[in-house]
GUROVO-246338 format. One record per residue (C-alpha): residue number from 0; residue in three letters; x, y, z. Coordinates in steps of 0.2 Angstrom, whole numbers, plus 5000, padded with zeros to 4 digits. Each point is the difference from the previous one (the first is absolute). Example, Ala and Ser with C-alpha at 12.3 -4.5 7.8 and 13.67 -1.06 7.14 Angstrom:
REC    n  res    c1    c2    c3
REC    0  ALA  5062  4978  5039
REC    1  SER  5006  5017  4997
***
This chain:
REC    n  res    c1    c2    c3
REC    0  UNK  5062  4968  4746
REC    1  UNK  4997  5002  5019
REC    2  UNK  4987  4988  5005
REC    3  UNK  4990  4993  5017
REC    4  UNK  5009  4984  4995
REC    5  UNK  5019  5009  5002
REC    6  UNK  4995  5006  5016
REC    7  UNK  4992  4987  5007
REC    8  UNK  5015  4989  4995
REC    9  UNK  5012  5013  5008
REC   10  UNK  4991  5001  5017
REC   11  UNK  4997  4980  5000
REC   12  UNK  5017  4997  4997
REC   13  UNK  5009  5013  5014
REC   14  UNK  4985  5001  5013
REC   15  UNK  5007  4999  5014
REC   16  UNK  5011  5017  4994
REC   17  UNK  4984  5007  4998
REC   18  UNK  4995  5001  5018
REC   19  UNK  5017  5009  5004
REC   20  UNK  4999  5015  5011
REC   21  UNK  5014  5014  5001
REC   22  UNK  5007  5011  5015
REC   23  UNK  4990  5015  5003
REC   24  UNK  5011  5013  5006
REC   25  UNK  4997  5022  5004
REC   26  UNK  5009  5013  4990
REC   27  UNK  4998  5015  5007
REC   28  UNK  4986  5001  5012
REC   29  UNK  4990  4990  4984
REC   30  UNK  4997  4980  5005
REC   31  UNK  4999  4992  4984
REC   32  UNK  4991  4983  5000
REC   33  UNK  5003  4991  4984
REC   34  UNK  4991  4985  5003
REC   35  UNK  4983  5009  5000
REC   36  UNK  5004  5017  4991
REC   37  UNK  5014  5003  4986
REC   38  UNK  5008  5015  4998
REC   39  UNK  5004  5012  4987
REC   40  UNK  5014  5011  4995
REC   41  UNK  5000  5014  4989
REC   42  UNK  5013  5006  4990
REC   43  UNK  5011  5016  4997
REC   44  UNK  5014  4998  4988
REC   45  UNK  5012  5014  5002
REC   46  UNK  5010  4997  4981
REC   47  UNK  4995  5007  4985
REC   48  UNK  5004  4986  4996
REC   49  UNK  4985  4988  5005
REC   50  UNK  4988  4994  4985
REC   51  UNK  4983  5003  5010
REC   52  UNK  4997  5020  4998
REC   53  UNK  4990  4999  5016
REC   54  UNK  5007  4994  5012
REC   55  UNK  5017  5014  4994
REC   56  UNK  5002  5013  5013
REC   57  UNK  5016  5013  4993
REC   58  UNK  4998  5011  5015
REC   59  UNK  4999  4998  5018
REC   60  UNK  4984  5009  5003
REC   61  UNK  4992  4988  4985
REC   62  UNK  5007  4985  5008
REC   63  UNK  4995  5004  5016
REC   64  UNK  4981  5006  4994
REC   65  UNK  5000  4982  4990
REC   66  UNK  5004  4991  5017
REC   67  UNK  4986  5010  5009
REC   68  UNK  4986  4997  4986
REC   69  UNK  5007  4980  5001
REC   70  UNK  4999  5000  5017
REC   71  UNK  4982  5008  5000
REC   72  UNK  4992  4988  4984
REC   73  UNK  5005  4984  5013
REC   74  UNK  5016  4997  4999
REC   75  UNK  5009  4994  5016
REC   76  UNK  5018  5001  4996
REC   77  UNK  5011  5012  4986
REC   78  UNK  5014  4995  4992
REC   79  UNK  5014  5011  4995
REC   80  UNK  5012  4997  4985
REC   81  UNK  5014  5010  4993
REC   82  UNK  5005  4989  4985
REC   83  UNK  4990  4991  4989
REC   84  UNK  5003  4983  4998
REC   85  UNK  4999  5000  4979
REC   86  UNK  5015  4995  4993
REC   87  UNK  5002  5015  4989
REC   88  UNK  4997  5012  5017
REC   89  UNK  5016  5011  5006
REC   90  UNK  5008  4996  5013
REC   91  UNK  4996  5009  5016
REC   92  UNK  5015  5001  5013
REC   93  UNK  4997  4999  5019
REC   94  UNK  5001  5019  5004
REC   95  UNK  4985  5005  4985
REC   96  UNK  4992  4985  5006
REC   97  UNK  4999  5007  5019
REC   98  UNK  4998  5019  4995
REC   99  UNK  4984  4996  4991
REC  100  UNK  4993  4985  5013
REC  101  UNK  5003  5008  5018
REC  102  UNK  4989  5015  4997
REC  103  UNK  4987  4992  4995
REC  104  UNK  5002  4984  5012
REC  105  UNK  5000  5015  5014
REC  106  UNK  4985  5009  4994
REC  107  UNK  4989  4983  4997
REC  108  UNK  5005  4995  5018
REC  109  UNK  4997  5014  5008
REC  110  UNK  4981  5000  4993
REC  111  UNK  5001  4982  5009
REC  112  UNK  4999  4991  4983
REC  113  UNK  5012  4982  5001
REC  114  UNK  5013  5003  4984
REC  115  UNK  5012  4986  4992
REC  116  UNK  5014  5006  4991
REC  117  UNK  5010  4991  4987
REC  118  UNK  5017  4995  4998
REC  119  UNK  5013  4990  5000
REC  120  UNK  5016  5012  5006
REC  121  UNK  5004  4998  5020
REC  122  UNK  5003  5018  5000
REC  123  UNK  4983  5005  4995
REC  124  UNK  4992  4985  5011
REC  125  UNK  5006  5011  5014
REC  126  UNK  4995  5015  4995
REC  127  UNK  4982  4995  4996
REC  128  UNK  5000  4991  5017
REC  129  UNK  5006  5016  5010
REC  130  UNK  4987  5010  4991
REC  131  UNK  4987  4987  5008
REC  132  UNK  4996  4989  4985
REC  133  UNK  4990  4985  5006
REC  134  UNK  5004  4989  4986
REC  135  UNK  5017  4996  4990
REC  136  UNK  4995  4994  4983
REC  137  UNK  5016  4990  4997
REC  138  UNK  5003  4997  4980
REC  139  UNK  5018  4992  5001
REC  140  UNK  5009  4985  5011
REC  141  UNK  5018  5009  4999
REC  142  UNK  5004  5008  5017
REC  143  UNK  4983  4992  5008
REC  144  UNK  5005  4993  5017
REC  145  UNK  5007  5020  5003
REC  146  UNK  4982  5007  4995
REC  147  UNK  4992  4987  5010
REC  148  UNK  5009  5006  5015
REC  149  UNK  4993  5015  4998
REC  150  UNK  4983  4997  4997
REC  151  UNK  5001  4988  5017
REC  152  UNK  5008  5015  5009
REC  153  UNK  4983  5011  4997
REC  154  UNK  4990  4987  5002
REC  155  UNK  4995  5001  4979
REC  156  UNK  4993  4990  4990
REC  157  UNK  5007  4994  4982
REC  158  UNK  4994  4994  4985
REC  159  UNK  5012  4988  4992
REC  160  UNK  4998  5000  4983
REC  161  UNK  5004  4983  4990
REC  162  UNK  5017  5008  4988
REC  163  UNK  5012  4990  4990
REC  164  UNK  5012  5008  4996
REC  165  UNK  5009  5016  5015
REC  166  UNK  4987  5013  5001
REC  167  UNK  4984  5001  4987
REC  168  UNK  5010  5011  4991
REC  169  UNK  5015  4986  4995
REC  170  UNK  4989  4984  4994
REC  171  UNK  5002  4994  4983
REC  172  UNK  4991  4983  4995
REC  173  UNK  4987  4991  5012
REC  174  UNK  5000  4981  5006
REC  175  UNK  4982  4997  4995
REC  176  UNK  5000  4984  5009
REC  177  UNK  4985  4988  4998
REC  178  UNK  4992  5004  5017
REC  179  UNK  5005  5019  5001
REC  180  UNK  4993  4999  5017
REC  181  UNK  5011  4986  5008
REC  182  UNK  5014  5010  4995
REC  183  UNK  4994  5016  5007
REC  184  UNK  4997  4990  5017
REC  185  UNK  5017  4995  4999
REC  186  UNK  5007  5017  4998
REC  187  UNK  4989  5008  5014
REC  188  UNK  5003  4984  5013
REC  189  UNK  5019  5007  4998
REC  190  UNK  4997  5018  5000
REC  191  UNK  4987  4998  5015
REC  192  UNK  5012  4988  5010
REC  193  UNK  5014  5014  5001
REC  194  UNK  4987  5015  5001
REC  195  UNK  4995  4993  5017
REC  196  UNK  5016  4995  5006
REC  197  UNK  5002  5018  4999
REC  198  UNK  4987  5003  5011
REC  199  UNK  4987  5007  4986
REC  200  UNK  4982  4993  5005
REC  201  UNK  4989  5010  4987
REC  202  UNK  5002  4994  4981
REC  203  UNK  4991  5000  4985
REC  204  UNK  5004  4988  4985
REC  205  UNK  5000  5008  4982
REC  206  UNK  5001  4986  4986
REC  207  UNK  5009  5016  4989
REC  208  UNK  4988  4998  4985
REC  209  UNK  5001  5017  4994
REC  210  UNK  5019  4999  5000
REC  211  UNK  5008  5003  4981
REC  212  UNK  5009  4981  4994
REC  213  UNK  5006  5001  4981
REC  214  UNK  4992  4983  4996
REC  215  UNK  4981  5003  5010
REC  216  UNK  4997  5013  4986
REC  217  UNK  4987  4989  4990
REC  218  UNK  4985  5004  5005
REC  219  UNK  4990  4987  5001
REC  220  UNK  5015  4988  5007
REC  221  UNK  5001  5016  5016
REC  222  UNK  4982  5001  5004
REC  223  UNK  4999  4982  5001
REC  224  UNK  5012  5000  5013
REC  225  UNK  4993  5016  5008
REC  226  UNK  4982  4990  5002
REC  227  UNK  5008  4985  5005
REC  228  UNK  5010  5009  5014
REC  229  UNK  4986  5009  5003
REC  230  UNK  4988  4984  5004
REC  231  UNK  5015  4989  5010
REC  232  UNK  5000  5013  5011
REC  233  UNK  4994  4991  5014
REC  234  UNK  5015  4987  5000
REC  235  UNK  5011  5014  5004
REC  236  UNK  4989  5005  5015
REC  237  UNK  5004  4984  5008
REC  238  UNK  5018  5009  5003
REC  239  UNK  4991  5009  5014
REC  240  UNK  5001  5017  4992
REC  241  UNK  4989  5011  4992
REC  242  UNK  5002  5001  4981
REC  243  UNK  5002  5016  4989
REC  244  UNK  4994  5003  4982
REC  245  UNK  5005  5014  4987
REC  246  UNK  4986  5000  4988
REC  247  UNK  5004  4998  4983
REC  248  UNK  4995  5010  4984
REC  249  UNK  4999  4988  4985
REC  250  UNK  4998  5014  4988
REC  251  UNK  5002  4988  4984
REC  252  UNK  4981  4996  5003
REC  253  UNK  4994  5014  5010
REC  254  UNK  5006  5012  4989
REC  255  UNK  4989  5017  5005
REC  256  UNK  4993  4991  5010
REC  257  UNK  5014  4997  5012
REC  258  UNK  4997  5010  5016
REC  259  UNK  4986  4986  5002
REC  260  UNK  5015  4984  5000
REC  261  UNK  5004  5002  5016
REC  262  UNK  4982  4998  5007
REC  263  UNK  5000  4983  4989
REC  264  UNK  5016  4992  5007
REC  265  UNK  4992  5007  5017
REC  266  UNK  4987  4988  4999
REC  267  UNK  5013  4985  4996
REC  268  UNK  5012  5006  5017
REC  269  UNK  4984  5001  5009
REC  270  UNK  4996  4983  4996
REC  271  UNK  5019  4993  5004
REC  272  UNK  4994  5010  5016
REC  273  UNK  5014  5014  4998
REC  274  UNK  5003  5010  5016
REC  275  UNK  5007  5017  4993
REC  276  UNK  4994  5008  4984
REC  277  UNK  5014  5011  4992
REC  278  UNK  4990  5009  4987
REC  279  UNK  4999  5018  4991
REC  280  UNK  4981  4998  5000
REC  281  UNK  4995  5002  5018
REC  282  UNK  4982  5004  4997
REC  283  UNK  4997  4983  4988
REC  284  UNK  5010  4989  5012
REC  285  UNK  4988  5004  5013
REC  286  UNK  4986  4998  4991
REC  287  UNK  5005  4984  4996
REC  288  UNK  5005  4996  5016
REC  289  UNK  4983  5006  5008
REC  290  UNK  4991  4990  4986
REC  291  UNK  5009  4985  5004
REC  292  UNK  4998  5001  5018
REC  293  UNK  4980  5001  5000
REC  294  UNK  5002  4984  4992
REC  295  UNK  5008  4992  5014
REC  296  UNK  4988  5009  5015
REC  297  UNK  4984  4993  4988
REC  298  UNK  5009  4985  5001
REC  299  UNK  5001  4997  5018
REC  300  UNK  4983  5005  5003
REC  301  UNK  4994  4987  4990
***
């Protein structure tokens, strides 16, 4: 069980992480100061094959109709995906991936809304980038140093998401190492040394915990590594970056209830002092957010 104890123990152990800041950079004509306010991003998958019905778009005019109700219920940032990440999902190949983004990556920029699009192919990276994406959601390490040139040539930002394995599409078993988080450190010190060598200067740093690895399908064994990620968060801030989370579902015990799992794991992100909310329930995450942040004002008043 979770406790005050935990929690104390983990911020008396790493305090120093714990008064990390992170770059605060512009995307679009949109400043984004993490240190003060985390963002959110709404989602739009563009696959049938995608396991949360909401957030499925299987038109352009839905997609880009779900991107503006996003955008209106607090969302700062849209992300765009062709393929689904689920292991049983079919495989979507670079043209169908951009036929189906760069409409909708037009039409959301051109109502001023900030869109990420996801991928891991260097052809549809450029498309997406053309069409005025802000925001490359990078879910593969094969062919990165030729994506990261092109996010640093329209002054982008990426998310790079923590893979093992080519693309999120080709892992098979996870290292669950006994501190998840040092390794993750490990992999984005790498990923962020060659990114800015590059000349990127706007990254995000996504731990990958809603990717599909054969052996993290216990349930309990997965959600205890999700809520660990979740509250070491601030150890990975100490990389300088801000840090991304894709909220997870854990139906196995929300069952019906699970539209409201995201909002829960929210609250665990919130307290690893998470700087990006990926989530299909915009409207909860803000609320959640909100909730959280009158806490902190009461608290500096007092």
């Amino acid at each position: 069980m979770l406790s005050l104890e935990h929690l104390a123990e983990l911020f008396s152990k790493h305090q120093d992480a714990a008064r990390a800041h992170v770059k605060e950079f512009a995307l679009g004509d949109r400043f984004l100061a993490f240190n003060s306010h985390p963002a959110i991003m709404g989602v739009i998958n563009l696959s049938p094959d995608s396991w949360y019905r909401e957030s499925v778009c299987l038109t352009e005019e839905a997609a880009i109709q779900r991107g503006n109700v996003l955008h209106t219920q607090g969302a700062d940032i849209i992300d765009a995906g062709a393929e689904s990440t689920l292991a049983h999902a079919a495989r979507v190949d670079d043209s169908m991936q951009t036929s189906k983004l760069l409409p909708v990556i037009r039409a959301l920029r051109s109502s001023g809304i900030l869109v990420s699009a996801e991928t891991y192919h260097p052809s549809v990276t450029r498309q997406c980038l053309e069409a005025g994406a802000n925001i490359l959601n990078l879910t593969g390490v094969q062919g990165s140093e030729e994506i990261f040139r092109m996010v640093a040539e329209r002054d982008a930002a990426v998310i790079i998401c923590c893979v093992q394995g080519s693309n999120v599409r080709e892992v098979g078993d996870f290292n669950l190492a006994s501190d998840p988080t040092a390794a993750a450190y490990e992999f984005f010190a790498r990923q962020i040394e060659t990114a800015t060598k590059l000349g990127v200067e706007k990254i995000f740093l996504d731990p990958g915990l809603g990717f599909y690895y054969r052996n993290l399908q216990d349930s309990a064994l997965r959600v205890r590594y999700q809520m660990t990620t979740f509250l070491n968060t601030f150890r990975l801030r100490t990389l300088g970056f801000p840090v991304c989370h894709a909220l997870p579902h854990a139906f196995e015990y929300f069952g019906e209830e699970v539209r409201s799992a995201e909002a829960f794991f929210a609250v665990l992100a919130a307290l690893g002092k998470t700087d990006l909310f990926r989530t299909h329930e915009v409207p909860r995450i803000k609320a959640v957010l909100d909730t959280l942040g009158t806490f902190r004002v009461e608290s500096t008043v007092d």
